[in-house]
C-alpha positions, 0 to 999 in steps of 0.5 A: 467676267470674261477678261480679254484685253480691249485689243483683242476685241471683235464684235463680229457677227457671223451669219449662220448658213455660213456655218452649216452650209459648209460644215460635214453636218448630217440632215439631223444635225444641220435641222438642229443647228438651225433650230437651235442657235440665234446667232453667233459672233466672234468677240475677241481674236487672241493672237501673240501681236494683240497681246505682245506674246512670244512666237514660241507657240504652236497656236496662231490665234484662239477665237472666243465665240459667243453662241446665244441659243434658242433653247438650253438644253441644246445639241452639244454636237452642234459646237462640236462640229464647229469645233472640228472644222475650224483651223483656229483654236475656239472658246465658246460663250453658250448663251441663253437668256441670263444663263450662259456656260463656256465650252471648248473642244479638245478631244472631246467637248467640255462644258461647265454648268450653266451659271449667270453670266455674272459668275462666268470667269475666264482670264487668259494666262500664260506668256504664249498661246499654247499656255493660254490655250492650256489655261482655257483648258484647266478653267473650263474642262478641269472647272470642277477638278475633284483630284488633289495632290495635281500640281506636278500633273500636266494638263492631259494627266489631269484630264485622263484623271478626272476621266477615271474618277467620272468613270468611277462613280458611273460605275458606283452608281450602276453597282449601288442600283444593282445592289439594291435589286438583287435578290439572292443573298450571294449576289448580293454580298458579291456586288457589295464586295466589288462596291467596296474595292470601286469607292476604295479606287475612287478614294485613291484617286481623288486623294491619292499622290500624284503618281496615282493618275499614271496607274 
């Protein structure tokens, strides 16, 4: 359930050629756009007034964004551009038929999985907009953190973390499918080495202290 105050909503739809007309898309890319999306509206504005915040943020307004999709496996470029190309903060409800998933951009897209929209949870939280932004941030990119010991981590810490642990088990899954296929026993052993030290780092950084993530 998505939790924003009654003061906040909007109900606004916005017609789609007023997105793709003016955002940088290539012919690909806009062809998907159109393609891909039904519609989209905007359900909810979060600024300091509707919800009686104080003025020490950066962020002026955090728009929640409800895109109902056509099909789900969808061009997550698409959003991106969306993103990238609006001044304002947005969360985005990806929806298609009783699946939907939350995403935003903050570097880079984040998405959870897809769930039914029953189980969808978003509360903002914080006592300005820059910690409820940071609070979006930790309950959909960080949705399934596998780190522990990160309550002394900031928000980029924890990101730059889970980076490393996803780029490890890449790495894993890559070396494991090597392993299996070499057929010289010195190669072997060497691939089996290194898959040791690489599930050894993944180890030190899901369970490791704190400090790990600034190694």
């Amino acid at each position: 359930m998505i939790e924003f105050p009654s003061a906040t909503s909007v109900g606004r739809r916005l017609p789609k050629e007023a997105f793709y007309k003016h955002l940088p898309l290539t012919k690909p890319l806009k062809d998907k756009f159109v393609s891909d999306v039904e519609r989209i509206v905007v359900e909810n504005s979060l600024t300091k007034d509707n919800l009686n915040l104080n003025d020490d943020a950066e962020i002026n307004e955090i728009l929640l964004l409800s895109i109902t999709l056509k099909k789900q496996e969808f061009d997550g470029k698409v959003v991106e551009a969306i993103a990238r190309q609006n001044p304002h903060k947005l969360v985005f409800l990806l929806i298609y038929e009783n699946s939907c998933q939350l995403a935003l951009y903050h570097s880079k897209l984040y998405r959870t999985p897809w769930m039914n929209s029953e189980a969808i949870i978003l509360k903002p939280q914080g006592f300005s907009l820059d910690e409820i932004w940071n609070s979006f941030i930790e309950q959909i990119a960080l949705y399934a953190e596998q780190a522990e010991n990160t309550a002394t981590l900031t928000v980029e810490e924890r990101l730059a973390l889970q980076e490393q642990i996803q780029k490890l088990e890449k790495l894993i899954q890559k070396t494991e499918a090597a392993a299996w296929k070499e057929q010289q026993p010195k190669k072997r052993f060497a691939l089996y080495t290194q898959l040791r030290e690489y599930k050894t780092q993944l180890e030190e950084l899901k369970h490791g202290q704190a400090k790990d993530a600034h190694a």
